[in-house]
N, C-alpha and C positions, 0 to 999 in steps of 0.2 A: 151570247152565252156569258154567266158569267164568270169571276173570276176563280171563283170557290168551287165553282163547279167542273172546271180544268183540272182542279189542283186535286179536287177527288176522285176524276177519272187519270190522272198518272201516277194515281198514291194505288187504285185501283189494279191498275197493271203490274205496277210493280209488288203488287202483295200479292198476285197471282202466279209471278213470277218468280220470287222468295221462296213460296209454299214447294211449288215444284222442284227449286233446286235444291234446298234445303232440307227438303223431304224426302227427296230421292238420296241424295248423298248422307245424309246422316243415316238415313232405311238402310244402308250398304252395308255402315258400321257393324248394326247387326250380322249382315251375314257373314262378315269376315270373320267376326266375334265367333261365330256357330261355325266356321271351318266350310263356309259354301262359298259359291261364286261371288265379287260382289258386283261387279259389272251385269250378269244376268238380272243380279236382283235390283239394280238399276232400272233396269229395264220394265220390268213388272210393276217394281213402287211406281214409276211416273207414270205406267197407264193405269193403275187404280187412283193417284192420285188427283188428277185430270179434273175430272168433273168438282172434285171436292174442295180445289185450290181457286178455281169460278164461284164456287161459294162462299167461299170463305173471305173474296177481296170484293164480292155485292154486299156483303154484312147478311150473310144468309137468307135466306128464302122469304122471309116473311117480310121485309123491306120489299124486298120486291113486289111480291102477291101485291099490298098494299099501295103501290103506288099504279102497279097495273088496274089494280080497284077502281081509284082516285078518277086514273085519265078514263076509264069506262063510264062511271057513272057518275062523276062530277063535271066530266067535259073538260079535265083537266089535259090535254093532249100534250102538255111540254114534261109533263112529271113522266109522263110513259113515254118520252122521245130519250130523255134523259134518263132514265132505267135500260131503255136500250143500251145506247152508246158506253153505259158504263159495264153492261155484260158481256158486250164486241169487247171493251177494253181490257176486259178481264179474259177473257181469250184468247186477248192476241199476247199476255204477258205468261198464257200458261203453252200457247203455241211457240213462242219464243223458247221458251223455256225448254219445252220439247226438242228442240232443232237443235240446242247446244246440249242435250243431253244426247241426242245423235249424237254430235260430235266426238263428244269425250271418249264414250264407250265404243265408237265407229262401228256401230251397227245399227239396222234402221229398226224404230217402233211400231208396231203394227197396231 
């Protein structure tokens, strides 16, 4: 593999990882703003968030579709090995993410 390609599967995770934390804890602001919970609302923003923060560190859906394309029907199998591993990557930094947002709020996300 090579180098560039490391370097944009760990920019990967970690921008999947941001979204989530970032997104959740700033989403809170609102609700303390609004006089609600902000811990519950924790909670709620990083499971809506979830899927959106996987897209948002592939460089959205259409990079994708298009390399799944690629390795289908050009034979190109390393562009669709490497679209994988960079979606696992982006996964495991909004899984992460998840697990310390347990933490903080010490309650689990369903």
């Amino acid at each position: 593999m090579e180098e560039r390609f490391i370097t944009t599967m760990i920019q990967c995770y970690f921008i999947a990882f941001g979204v989530m934390i970032g997104g959740s804890i700033i989403g809170s602001i609102g609700a303390y703003a609004t006089g609600e919970a902000p811990l519950t609302h924790i909670s709620r923003i990083a499971k809506s968030l979830h899927i959106w923060a996987i897209v948002a560190a592939i460089g959205g859906t259409f990079d994708a579709i298009s390399n799944f394309e690629r390795g289908i029907w050009e034979g190109s199998t390393l562009d669709m090995v490497k679209q994988i591993i960079m979606i696992i990557a982006a996964m495991g930094g909004a899984q992460t993410a998840l697990l310390i947002i347990e933490w903080l709020i010490q309650e689990e996300i369903q």
